[in-house]
C-alpha positions in Angstrom: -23.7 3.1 36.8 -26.8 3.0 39.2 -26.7 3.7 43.2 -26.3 6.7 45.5 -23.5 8.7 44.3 -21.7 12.3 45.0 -20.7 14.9 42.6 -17.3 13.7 43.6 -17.8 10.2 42.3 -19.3 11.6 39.0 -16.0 13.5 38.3 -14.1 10.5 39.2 -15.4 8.0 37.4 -15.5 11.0 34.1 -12.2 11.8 34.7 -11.0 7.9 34.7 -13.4 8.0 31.8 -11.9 10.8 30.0 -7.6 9.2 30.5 -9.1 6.2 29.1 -10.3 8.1 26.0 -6.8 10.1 25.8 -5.1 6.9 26.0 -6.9 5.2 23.3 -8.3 2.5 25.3 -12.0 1.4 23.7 -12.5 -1.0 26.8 -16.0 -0.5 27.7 -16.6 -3.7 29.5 -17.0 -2.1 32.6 -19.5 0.4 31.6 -22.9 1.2 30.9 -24.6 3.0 28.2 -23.8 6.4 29.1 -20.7 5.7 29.8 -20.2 4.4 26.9 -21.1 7.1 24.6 -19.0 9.2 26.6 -16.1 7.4 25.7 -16.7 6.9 21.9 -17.8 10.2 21.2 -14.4 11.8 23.4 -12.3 9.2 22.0 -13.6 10.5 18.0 -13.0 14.1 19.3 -9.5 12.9 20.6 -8.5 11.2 17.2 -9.6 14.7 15.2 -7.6 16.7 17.7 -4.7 14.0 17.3 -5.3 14.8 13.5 -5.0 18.6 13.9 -9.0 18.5 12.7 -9.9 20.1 16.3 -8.3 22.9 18.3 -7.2 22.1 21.6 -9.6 24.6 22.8 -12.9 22.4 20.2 -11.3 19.5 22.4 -11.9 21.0 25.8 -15.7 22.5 24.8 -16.5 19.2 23.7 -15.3 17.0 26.5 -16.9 19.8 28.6 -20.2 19.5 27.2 -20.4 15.4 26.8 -18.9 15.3 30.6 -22.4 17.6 31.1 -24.5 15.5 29.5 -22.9 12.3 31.7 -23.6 13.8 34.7 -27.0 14.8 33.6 -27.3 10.8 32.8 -26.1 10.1 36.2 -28.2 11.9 38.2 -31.2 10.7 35.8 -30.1 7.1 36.9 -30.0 7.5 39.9 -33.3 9.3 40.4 -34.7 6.3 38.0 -33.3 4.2 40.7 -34.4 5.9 43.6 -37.9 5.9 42.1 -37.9 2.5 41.5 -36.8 1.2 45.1 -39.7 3.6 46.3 -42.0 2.1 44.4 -41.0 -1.3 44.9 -41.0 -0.2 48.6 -44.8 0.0 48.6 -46.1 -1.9 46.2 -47.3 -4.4 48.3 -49.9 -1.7 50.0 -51.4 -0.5 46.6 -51.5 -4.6 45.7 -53.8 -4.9 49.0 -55.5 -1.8 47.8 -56.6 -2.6 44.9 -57.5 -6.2 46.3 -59.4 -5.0 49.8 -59.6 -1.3 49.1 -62.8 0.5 48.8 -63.7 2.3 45.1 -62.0 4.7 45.8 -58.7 3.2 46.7 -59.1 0.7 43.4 -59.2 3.6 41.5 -56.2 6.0 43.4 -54.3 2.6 42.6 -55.5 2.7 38.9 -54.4 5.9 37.9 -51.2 5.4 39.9 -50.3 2.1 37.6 -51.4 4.4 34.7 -54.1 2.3 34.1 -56.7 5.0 34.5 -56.7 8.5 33.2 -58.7 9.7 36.4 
C-alpha cells in the first residue's frame, strides 16, 4: 500500500484487514508485505483465541499492537514514497551538476548519492 493516505484510510483498510482475519480468509492477493503479516500473525492470534489458548482481552492487546505496528508501516511507506518522488523530482539538476557544476557542486552531489563521506 503506497500513496497519500489519511489516518482514516489506515483504519479502514486495518479494519477490512482485521474481518478478514476473524473470518478466516488467508487471501492476501491484494496486499503487500505489511499487510500481509498483519493478517497472518492476527489470524494465528485468532485461531489460539478460537482454541481458548488466548483471552479475549490477549486477543484485543495483540490486534492492538500489530494494528500499531501497520500504521507505523504505513506511514514509513509513504514517507519512502514521498522521498522517492522528491528525489526523482530533481534528479535531473544534480545529474547537470555533477556534469557542468563547479567542484564544489560535483562534490555537494557526491555526498548527496552517498558516494562521498564529505
Amino acid at each position: 500500500m503506497s500513496g497519500n493516505f489519511s489516518r482514516q484510510h489506515y483504519e479502514r483498510r486495518i479494519h477490512e484487514l482485521t474481518e478478514r482475519a476473524k473470518a478466516g480468509s488467508d487471501k492476501t492477493d491484494d496486499t503487500d508485505i505489511g499487510e500481509e503479516a498483519y493478517l497472518t500473525a492476527l489470524s494465528v492470534y485468532v485461531r489460539q483465541y478460537r482454541e481458548n489458548r488466548l483471552s479475549r482481552e490477549e486477543l484485543i492487546l495483540h490486534q492492538k499492537k500489530l494494528s500499531m505496528k501497520l500504521e507505523r508501516y504505513y506511514q514509513h511507506t509513504e514517507l519512502f514514497d514521498r522521498h522517492v518522488g522528491i528525489r526523482n523530482s530533481y534528479s535531473h539538476v544534480l545529474i547537470e551538476a555533477e556534469k557542468d557544476g563547479c567542484s564544489v557542486c560535483r562534490k555537494l552531489v557526491r555526498i548527496f548519492d552517498g558516494r562521498d563521506a564529505g
